[in-house]
PLY file of the C-alpha trace (Angstrom):
ply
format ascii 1.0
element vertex 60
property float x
property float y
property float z
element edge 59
property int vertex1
property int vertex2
end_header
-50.48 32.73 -6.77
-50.13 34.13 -9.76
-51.27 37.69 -10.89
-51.78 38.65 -14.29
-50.68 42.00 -15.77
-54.36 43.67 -15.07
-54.53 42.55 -11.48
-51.56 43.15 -11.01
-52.29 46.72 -11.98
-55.53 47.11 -9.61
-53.59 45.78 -7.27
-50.74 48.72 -7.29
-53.66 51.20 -7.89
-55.39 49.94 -4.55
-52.35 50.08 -2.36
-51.29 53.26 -3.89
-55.07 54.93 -3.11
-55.01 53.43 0.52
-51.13 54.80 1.00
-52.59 58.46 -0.11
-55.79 58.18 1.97
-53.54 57.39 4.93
-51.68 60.51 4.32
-54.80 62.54 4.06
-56.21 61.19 6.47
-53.38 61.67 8.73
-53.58 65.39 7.50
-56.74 65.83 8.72
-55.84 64.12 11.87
-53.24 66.56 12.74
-55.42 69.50 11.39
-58.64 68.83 13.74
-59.03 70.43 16.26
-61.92 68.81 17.75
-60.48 65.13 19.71
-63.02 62.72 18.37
-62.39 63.88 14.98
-58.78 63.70 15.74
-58.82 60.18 16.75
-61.54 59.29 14.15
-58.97 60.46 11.56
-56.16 59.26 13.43
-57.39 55.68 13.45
-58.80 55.50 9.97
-55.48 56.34 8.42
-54.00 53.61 10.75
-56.61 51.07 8.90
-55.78 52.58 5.52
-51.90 51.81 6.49
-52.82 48.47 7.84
-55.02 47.63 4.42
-51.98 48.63 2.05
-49.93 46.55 4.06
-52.21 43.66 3.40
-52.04 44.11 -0.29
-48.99 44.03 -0.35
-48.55 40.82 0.46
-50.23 39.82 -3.03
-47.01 41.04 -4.75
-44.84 38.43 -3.25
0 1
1 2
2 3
3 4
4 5
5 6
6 7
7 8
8 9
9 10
10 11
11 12
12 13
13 14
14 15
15 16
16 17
17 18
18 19
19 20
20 21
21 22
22 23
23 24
24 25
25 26
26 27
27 28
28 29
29 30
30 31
31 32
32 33
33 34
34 35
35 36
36 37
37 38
38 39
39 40
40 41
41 42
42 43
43 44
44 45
45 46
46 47
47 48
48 49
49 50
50 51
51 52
52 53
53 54
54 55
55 56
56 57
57 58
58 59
């Protein structure tokens, strides 16, 4: 498939939101002190990983 230079734009602006909400989120994780809300944060930056890594299949 073949992207064209504005998707292909969107595209690097998604993965690079969902790389720095992983980050954040793993921030948070490690800041929490409650467990659920460690492990909330925990696993939401593993989906925003996971999602990035998805994407990135688009670029080839």
């Amino acid at each position: 498939m073949n992207l064209n230079h504005m998707e292909l734009q969107s595209l690097r602006h998604l993965i690079g939101s969902h790389m720095m909400m992983e980050k954040k989120l793993n921030f948070y994780a490690d800041e929490a002190q409650d467990p659920q809300c460690r492990q909330m944060f925990a696993q939401s930056a593993k989906s925003a990983s996971q999602t990035a890594q998805k994407l990135r299949t688009f670029l080839g």
